[in-house]
Steps between C-alpha positions, in 0.01 A plus 500: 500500500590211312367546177710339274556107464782321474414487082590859475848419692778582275842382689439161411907394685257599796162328466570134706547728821234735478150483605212752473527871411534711840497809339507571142739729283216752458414487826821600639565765211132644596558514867872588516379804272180619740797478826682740242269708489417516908789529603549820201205658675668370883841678434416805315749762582711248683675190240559240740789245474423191386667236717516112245569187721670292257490291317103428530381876489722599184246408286253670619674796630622600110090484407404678795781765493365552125129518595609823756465830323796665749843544485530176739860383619628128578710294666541119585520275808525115508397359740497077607270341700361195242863325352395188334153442633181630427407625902720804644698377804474805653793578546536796313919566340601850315643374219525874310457826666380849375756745367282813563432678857100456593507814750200694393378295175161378405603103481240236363655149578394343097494099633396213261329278743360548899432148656614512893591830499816459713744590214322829478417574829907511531540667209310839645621461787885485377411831230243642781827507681675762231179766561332505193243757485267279429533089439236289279464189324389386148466132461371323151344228762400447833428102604168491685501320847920477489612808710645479869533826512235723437603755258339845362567525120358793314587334149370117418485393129293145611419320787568117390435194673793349707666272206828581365522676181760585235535720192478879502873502663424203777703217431549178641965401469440841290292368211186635405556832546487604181094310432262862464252336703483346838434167559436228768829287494465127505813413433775353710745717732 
């Protein structure tokens, strides 16, 4: 990961609070398009719902959605456990619900980031609740050596170290959401 420097960096407003590539553009177009194709072969016969936790996943979830050769359907939750700062509180706030009934669907939770785990852990618990036939996850990243809960996630795109990233739909005040790579943020909160 990491392939690109800073030199090939086009959002110049951004530059002064970025530092090193996390994961480039072509990494995340490669990757979200070989989870495509998985979870094609996964849900044959059965097009699961696609579950986005905005705003981070949104990004992501429109590539991925287009990488899976079924008839998939979506829907949105947002969820708040971060506000203003760059660690989740834990304390985990609906902020948007689903508008479609889960009782007997394929679901695949489609999250941007994994880091403790306790948003998530609530969040399949709280649609494990609604009797899904069957409930998975798809995160673009899982933070290595962050989770307080130990979690089982059939979809990864990247295991990263534990720094905080943006670009790629994570955001810090929601800016940098729009960067196509992902990036270690330097900047200030």
């Amino acid at each position: 990961m990491g392939s690109l420097s800073r030199d090939d960096f086009t959002a110049h407003w951004a530059l002064h609070d970025l530092g090193e590539v996390a994961v480039s553009a072509k990494e995340i177009a490669d990757r979200v398009a070989e989870l495509g194709r998985q979870v094609t072969r996964d849900y044959t016969g059965r097009p699961p719902l696609l579950v986005c936790v905005l705003k981070g996943a949104l990004t992501f979830m429109s590539d991925l959605m287009r990488a899976i050769e079924l008839p998939v359907e979506i829907d949105f939750m947002a969820v708040s456990s971060y506000g203003a700062a760059t660690k989740t509180s834990g304390v985990v706030r609906i902020v948007k619900d689903l508008d479609v009934d889960l009782l007997n669907r394929d679901v695949i939770i489609v999250e941007d980031v994994v880091d403790s785990g306790l948003t998530l852990n609530y969040l399949r618990q709280y649609l494990g609740a609604r009797n899904p036939r069957s409930l998975e996850v798809c995160a673009l990243l899982l933070k290595e050596g962050e989770q307080r809960v130990e979690q089982s996630l059939k979809y990864v795109g990247f295991t990263i170290p534990a720094d905080f990233v943006v670009g790629y739909g994570l955001d810090v005040n929601e800016k940098y959401r729009n960067l196509d790579a992902i990036y270690n943020f330097t900047g200030e909160v």
